[in-house]
N, C-alpha and C positions, 0 to 999 in steps of 0.2 A: 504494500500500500504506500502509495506514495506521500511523502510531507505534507502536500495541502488538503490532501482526504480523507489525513490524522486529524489537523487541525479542524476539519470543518465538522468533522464526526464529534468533537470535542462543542465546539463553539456554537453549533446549534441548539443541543438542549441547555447549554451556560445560557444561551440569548434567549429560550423559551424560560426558565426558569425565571431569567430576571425580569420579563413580561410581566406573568404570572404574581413576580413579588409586589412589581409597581401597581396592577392591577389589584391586588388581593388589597394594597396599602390605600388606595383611592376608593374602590368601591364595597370594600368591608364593613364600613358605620352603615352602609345601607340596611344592614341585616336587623339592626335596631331602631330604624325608621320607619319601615311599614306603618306604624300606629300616625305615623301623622299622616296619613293617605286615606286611612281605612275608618270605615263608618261603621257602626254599632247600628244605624238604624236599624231597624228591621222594615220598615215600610219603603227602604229602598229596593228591597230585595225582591218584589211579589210577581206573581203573574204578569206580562204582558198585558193583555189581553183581557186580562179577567176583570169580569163586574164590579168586583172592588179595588179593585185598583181605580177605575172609573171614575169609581166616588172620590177617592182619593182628591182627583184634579178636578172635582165639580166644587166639592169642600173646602175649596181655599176660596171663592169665591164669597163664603159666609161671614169671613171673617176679616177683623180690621190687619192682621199681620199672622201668620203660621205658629203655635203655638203648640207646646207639650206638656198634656197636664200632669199633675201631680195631686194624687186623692188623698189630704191629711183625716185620720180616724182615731178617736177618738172613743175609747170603750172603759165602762168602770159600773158597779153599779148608781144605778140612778143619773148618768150621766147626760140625759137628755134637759136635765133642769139646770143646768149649766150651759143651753144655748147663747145665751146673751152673752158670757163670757167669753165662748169660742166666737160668736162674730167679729166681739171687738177683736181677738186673736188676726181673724180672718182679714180685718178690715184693715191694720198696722200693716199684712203683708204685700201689701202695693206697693210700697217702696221698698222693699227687699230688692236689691240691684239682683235681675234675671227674670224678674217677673212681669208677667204680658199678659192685659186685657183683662176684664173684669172677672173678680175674683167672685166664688159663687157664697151665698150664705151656707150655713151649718144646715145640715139637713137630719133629722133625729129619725130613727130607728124606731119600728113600730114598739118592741121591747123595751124603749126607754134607753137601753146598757150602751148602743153608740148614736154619736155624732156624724157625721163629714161634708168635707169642703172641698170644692176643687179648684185649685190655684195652675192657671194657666203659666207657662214657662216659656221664654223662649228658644225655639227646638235649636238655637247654634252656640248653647252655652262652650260643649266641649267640654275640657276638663273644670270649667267653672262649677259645671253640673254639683258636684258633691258638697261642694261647699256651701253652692245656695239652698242644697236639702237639709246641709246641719243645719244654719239660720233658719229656713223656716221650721223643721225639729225645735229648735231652741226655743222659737217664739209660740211653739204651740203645747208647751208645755206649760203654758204660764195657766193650762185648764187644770184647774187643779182637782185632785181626787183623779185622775184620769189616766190613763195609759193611751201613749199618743205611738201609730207606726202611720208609713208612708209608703199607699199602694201607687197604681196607675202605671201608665207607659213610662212616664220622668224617673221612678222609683227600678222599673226593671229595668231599664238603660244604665243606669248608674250601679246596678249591679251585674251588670254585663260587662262594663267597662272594665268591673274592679276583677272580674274573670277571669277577664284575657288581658290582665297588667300582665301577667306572668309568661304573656307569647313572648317575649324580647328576650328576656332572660333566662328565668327557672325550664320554660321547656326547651329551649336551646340548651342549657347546660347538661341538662340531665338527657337530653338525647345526644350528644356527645363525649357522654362520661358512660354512657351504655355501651356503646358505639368503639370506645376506645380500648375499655374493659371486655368485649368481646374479642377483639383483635389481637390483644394482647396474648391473653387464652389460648387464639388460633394458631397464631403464629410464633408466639414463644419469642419475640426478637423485638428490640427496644427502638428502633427507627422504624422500619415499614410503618406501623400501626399510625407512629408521628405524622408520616409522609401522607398515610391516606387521609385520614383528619383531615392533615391542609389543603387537600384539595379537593373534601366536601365544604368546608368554609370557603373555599375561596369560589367553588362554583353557588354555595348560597350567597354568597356578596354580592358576586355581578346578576345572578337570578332576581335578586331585590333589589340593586341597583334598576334594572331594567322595568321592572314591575313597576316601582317607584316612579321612573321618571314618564309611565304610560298611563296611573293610576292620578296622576299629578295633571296629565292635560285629558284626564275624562275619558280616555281608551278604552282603559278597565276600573273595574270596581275591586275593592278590597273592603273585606271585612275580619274578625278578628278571626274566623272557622277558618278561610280563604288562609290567612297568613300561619296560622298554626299547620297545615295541612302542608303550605307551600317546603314550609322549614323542614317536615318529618320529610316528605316525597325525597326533597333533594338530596339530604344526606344520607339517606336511606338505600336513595339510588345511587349514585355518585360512588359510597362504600362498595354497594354489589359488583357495580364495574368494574372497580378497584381489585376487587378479589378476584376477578377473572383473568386481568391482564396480568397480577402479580403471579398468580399460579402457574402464568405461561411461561412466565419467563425466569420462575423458579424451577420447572420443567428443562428448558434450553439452558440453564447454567449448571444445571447438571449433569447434562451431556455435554458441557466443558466448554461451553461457547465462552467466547470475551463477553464483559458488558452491556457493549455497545451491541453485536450483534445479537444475543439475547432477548435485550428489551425491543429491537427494532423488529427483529422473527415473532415475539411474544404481541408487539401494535398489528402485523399484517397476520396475524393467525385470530387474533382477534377478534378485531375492530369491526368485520361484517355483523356478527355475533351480538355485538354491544347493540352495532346500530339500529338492527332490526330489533331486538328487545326494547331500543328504546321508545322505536316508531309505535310499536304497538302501544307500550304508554303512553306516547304523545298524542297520536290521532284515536285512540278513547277517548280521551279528555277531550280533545279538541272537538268529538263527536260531542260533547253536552253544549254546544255551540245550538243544537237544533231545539234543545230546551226551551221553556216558557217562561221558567222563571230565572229570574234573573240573580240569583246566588249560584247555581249551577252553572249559567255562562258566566259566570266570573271566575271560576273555578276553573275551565278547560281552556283557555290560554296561558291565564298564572302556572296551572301546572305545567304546560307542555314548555311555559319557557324558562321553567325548573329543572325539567327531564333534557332539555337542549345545552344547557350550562353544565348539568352533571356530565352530560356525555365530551363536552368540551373538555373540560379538564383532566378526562379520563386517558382522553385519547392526545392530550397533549403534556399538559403539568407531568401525569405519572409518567408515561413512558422517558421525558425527560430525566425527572428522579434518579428512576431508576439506571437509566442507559451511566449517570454520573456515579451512581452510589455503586452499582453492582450487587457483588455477593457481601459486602457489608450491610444493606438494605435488611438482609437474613440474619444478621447478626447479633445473638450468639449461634442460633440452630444454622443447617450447615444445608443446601440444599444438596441432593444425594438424587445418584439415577435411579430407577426404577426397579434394579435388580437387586439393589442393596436396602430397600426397604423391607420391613416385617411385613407379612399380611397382615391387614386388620380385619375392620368391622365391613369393609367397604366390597373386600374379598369375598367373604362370606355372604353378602346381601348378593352381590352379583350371582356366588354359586348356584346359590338356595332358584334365583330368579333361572336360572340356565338348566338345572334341574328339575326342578319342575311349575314351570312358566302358568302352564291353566291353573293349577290350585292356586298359585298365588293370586294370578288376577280374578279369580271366582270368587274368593274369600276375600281380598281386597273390596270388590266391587260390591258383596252384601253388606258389608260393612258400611262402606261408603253411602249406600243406597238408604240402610236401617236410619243414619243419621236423617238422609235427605226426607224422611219421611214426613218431619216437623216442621220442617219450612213452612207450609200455609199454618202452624202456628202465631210467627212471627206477624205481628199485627205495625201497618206501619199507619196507623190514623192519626198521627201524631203521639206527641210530649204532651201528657199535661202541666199546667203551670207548676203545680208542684212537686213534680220531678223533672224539672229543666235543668236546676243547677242539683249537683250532686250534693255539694254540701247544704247545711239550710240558708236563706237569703231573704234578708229583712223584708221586700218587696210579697214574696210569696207569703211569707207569716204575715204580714200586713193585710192580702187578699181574702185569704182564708177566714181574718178575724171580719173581714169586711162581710166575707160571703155570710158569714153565721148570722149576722143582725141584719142585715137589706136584702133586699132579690138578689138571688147568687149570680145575676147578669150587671149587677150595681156596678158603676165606673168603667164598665166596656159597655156600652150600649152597639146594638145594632143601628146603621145610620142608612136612611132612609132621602135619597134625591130626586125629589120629583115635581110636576110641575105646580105653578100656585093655584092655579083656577079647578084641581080637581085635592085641594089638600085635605078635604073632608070626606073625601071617600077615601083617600091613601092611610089616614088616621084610621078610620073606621074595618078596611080588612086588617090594618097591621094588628089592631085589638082584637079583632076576632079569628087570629091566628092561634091553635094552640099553643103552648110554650111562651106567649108574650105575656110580660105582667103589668107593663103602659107602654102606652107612646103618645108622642106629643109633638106640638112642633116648636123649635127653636126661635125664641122672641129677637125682636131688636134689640128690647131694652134686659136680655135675661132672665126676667123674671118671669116664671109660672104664667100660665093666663094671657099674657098680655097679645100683642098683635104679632102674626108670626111674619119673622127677616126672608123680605122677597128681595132677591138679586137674579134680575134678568131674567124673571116671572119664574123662578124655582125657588123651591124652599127644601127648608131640612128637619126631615123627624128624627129624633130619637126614640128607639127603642129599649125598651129593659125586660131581659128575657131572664124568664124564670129559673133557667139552669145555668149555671160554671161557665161563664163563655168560651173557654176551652174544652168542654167536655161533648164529647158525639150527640148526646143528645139537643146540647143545641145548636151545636153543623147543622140537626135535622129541624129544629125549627128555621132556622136560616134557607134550608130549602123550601121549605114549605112556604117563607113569608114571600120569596120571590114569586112564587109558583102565584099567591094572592094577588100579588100586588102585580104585576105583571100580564093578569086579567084585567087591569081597572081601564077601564078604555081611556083612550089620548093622555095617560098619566105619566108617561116613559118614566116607569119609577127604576132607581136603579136601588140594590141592596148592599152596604159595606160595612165597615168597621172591623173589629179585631176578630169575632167570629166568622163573618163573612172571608175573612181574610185566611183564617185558617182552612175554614171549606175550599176555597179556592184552588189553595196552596197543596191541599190532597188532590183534589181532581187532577190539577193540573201534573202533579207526581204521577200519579199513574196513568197519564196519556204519555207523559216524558218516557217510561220505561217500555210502553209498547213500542214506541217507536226508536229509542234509543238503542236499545238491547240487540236489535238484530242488525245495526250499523254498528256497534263495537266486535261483533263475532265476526262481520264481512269483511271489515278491515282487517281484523288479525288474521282468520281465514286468509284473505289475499297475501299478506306479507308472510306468511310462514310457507305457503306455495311457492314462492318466491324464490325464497333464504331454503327451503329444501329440496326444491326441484322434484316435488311429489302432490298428487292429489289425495290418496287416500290418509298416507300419513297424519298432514294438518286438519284435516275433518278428526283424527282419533284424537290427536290432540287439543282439538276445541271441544269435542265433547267430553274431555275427561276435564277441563278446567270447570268449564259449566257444571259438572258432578262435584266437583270440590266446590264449587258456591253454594250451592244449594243444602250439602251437606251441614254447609258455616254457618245458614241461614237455619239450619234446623236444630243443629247447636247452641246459637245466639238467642233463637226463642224460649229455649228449656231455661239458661244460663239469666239469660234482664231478667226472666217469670220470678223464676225459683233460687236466686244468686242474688242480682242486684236488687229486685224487687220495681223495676221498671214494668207498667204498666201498657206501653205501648214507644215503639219509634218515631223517630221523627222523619216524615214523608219522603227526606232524599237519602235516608240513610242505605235502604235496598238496592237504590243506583248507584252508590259511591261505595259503596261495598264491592257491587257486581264489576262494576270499572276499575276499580283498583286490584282486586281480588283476579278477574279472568285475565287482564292485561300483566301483571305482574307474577300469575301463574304459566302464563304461556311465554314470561322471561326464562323462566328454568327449566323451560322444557327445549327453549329455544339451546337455551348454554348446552345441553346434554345432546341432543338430537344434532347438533350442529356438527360436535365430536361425535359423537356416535355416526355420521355419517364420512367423516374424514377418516376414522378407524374401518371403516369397512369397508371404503376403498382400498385400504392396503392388506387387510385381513380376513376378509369375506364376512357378511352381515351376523355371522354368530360372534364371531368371536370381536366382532365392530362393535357390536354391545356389551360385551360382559367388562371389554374393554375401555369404553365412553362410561361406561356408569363408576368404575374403578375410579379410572385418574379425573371424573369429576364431582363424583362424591361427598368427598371434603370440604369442596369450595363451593358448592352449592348452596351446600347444607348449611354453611357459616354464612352465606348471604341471606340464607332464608331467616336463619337466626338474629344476624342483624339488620334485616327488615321489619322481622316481625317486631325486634324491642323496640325499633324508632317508633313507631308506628303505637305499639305501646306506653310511648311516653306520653302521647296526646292526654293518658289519664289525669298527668298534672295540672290539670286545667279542668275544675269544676264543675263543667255542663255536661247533661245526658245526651246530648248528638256527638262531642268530641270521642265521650267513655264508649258509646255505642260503636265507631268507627274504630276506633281502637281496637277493641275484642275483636270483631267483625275480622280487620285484614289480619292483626296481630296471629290470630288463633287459624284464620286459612290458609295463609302463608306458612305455618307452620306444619297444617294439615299435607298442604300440597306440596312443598320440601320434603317432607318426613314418610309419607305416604304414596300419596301420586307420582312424584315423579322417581322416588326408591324403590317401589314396588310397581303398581298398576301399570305405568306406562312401560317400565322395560321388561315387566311379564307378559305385556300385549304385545308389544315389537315383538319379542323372542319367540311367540307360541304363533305368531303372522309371520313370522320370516320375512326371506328379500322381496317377498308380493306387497311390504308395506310401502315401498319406497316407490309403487305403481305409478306414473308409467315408465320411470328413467329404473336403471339397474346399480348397484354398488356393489355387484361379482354375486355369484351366485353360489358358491363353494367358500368353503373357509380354509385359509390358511393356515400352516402353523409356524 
């Protein structure tokens, strides 16, 4: 080799390396900015389409400025004879700096035991929010005899916020201290584990760098699920990569290569491998694009250009690293060819699979099946409020004390837009709806009674429904008020507010998965055709991912019932289960079968396998394990959709690592033969 093709084999990964450092050193703090992008609202996130969102944009029209209330309550005995006191309360808080448009009187409880108020807020406080809840806290305590909490939309934002305070930090740490403490384990050697770390942070910096500066001119949306989700994906992924290419190229330094050529044999053996495992995660995601509502499209770009920065750094940063570090990368373990290794566990699973292939995969697949049995258990009609946050949340104990003294629909009313000249027949079926306990129409001046606020000859009712406005039962009078009211001739009444909103947000979930579900299996479907030059093959491998979802889902339902005590999912959790779970299952099947078909060109299709499942084994199984804990760190974070997703991949990924692709898939290769690899051939005889 000549002097300049020393130096330039040298100088290249020096010159990628110091990229990567200035790179990593610029767009690093982005990892901890997300929060100034990303919105808590939740009425950002709804339906398209849907009726209540509707209202939504008819609703600002009623009022003098956008407003987010806050319902102060007030419960003790006899506490209803202290209204005078709580007014004056009520009436001091109009100058509380935050507070917007007329504040309502105390309204008492038929039981006498509570009070409430509800103090309009301005919805763009941001982190002012908490502070303006203690002051009004403080000033509504001057009721004396009383126990004062604070429900309403204002009260659960403000405990959402304080949620996901911990996405910047506590779940970043502790997804990287799982992460590093696996690695460690794996590989026994004080650098690699280093090396790959730094280049899932350095691909989560520019992944949030990027996000940030798209979510910043209105691209995308971010919120805190979006950003905790983006953090697990990337490092999670970014790691798996990581372990594919380092095993390659601890493979080629064993067979005595230099460094340099090592890590560059270990990038081109690779890198097809990676990319297509990636694409499949990417264009999943990127299929919730066709979605309606609008937290699920926010989710399928953020991730895919999570899953495009992991793959960057994989196929640059590492092989870099590595081509400079070499076999000290490995150090203190020593990497060793393949004839100086002991058999292990990996030997043996191959035997048993080559031996006798139909039992395994017969007993595999009842197994598999007994689990999938429970899936239509799993109920996804939503969270109710009071299993939203895991832990308990002053907002929800606030609700609950509400629900007990007023109609359990108090402080979320159903809202009602429709026109003026028919307001008296709109009033009149909304009351002889079952499930409603008033309705009324919204005055000018606030008060009860008075003449109701016509803007552009519409008006607005409130309703107040009998039951939980989160609980099914009144989704179903929200069906049914439409169903009324949407009789009344020339009324064009529309039906919204936070129940209507939850109805919505189901229906629309479950048109999203009709239609999403069979554009995430065509895409992976196509791409595994592709990457193996086979038809039969990737149909076995889509249907066995899809058996590992469903099995997860029949798990997950036994596990929230009878474990967490979750009462029901929340509507995208089945989709973002089925997406991250079949896309990130048919990663590992991609890594195996990819070997498995390069072993069997040189060895004939028997011994192609027993051989691909051997030397990939180990690294699989360490990726599956360190997906599945990132992915279980989500638990650090408080809310029953995080905890839910968690389990969810946590427990599939482990399912389909440990399971599927150890047993099932290479007991069904091996008992199919070279007929699976239909129509192209990979020798037909085996070698020895």
């Amino acid at each position: 080799m000549s002097p300049a093709a020393r130096r330039t084999r040298v100088l290249v990964p020096l010159l990628l390396l110091a990229l990567w450092l200035v790179a990593g050193g610029a767009l690093g703090p982005f990892a901890g900015r997300l929060g100034e992008v990303a919105t808590n609202d939740q009425a950002a996130f709804l339906p398209r389409s849907a009726e209540s969102t509707a209202v939504i944009a008819e609703q600002k029209a009623f009022r003098q400025q956008e407003t987010l209330p806050v319902i102060v309550v007030w419960t003790g005995p006899a506490v209803a004879d202290r209204k005078a006191d709580a007014d004056r309360v009520l009436g001091t808080l109009k100058s509380v700096a935050g507070v917007a448009g007329q504040v309502s009187p105390a309204i008492p409880s038929e039981d006498r035991e509570a009070l409430e108020g509800v103090v309009p807020l301005r919805p763009d406080l941001g982190d002012a929010l908490p502070g303006t809840l203690d002051r009004i806290r403080s000033a509504a305590e001057h009721v004396s005899g009383a126990t004062v909490q604070l429900a309403g939309p204002a009260a659960t934002q403000a405990d959402l916020s304080d949620a996901f305070a911990g996405i910047d930090g506590l779940l970043l740490a502790v997804a990287l201290a799982v992460v590093l403490l696996i690695l460690l384990l794996v590989y026994r050697s004080v650098l690699l584990p280093l090396v790959i770390i730094l280049g899932a942070v350095f691909a989560l910096g520019t992944a949030c760098a990027v996000v940030y500066a798209l979510a910043d001119h209105d691209v995308v949306r971010v919120d805190g699920q979006v950003q905790g989700i983006l953090s697990i994906l990337v490092i999670g992924a970014a790691t798996d990569y990581a372990l594919l290419l380092t095993a390659r190229c601890r493979e080629e330094l064993a067979r005595g290569a230099d460094r340099f050529t090592a890590a560059r044999a270990a990038l081109r053996r690779s890198w097809a491998a990676i990319v297509a495992s990636a694409a499949t995660v990417a264009l999943g995601l990127l299929a919730l694009l066709l979605s309606d509502l609008t937290n699920n499209r926010a989710l399928g770009p953020v991730g895919a250009i999570g899953i495009a920065c992991a793959v960057l750094t994989s196929l640059t940063f590492l092989p870099a690293a590595l081509a400079l570090l070499g076999r000290a990368a490995y150090w203190p373990a020593r990497p060793r060819p393949a004839d100086e290794r002991p058999e292990g566990v990996w030997h043996r699973i191959a035997a048993l699979v080559d031996r006798a292939p139909r039992k395994v995969w017969a007993l595999t697949l009842v197994v598999l099946l007994a689990g999938a049995a429970f899936a239509p258990a799993l109920t996804s009609r939503g969270v109710p409020l009071d299993e939203t946050f895991v832990d308990d949340a002053p907002s929800v104990a606030a609700q609950q004390a509400l629900s007990r003294h007023f109609p359990a629909g108090s402080g979320n009313p159903a809202v009602i837009v429709a026109d003026a000249d028919r307001l008296t027949d709109v009033v009149r079926a909304a009351r002889d709806t079952e499930g409603v306990a008033s309705a009324a129409a919204v005055s000018a001046s606030g008060r009860p009674g008075a003449d109701p606020l016509v803007v552009d000859g519409r008006v607005r009712v409130d309703v107040t429904l009998t039951a939980a406005p989160d609980s099914d039962t009144a989704k179903k009078t929200v069906a049914r008020l439409r169903t009324a009211l949407h009789e009344v001739p020339a009324a064009d009444a529309l039906v919204g507010g936070y129940t209507a909103q939850q109805y919505d947000t189901l229906r629309t979930a479950e048109h999203d998965r009709t239609l999403i579900v069979p554009v995430v299996l065509a895409i992976i479907l196509f791409i595994l055709v592709v990457l193996l030059r086979s038809l039969l093959l990737p149909v076995l491998l889509v249907a066995t991912v899809a058996l590992n979802f469903l099995t997860t889902l029949g798990v997950s339902a036994l596990v929230f019932r009878h474990v967490f005590g979750f009462t029901g999912t929340d509507p995208s959790v089945p989709l973002y289960g089925f997406v991250f779970l079949v896309a990130l299952g048919v990663d590992y099947n991609i890594f195996l079968m990819s070997r498995v078909r390069e072993e069997s060109l040189r060895h004939g299709p028997r011994q192609g396998m027993t051989r691909g499942l051997v030397t990939t084994g180990g690294v699989i199984t360490s990726a599956g394990v360190v997906l599945a804990a990132t992915f279980a760190a989500l638990g650090v974070i408080p809310l029953a959709f995080l905890a839910q997703i968690a389990f969810i991949v946590a427990f599939g990924v482990l399912l389909d690592t440990l399971v599927v692709r150890s047993l099932l898939v290479p007991a069904l290769v091996r008992d199919i033969g070279a007929r699976v690899w239909w129509p192209t051939s990979v020798g037909g005889t085996d070698k020895t």
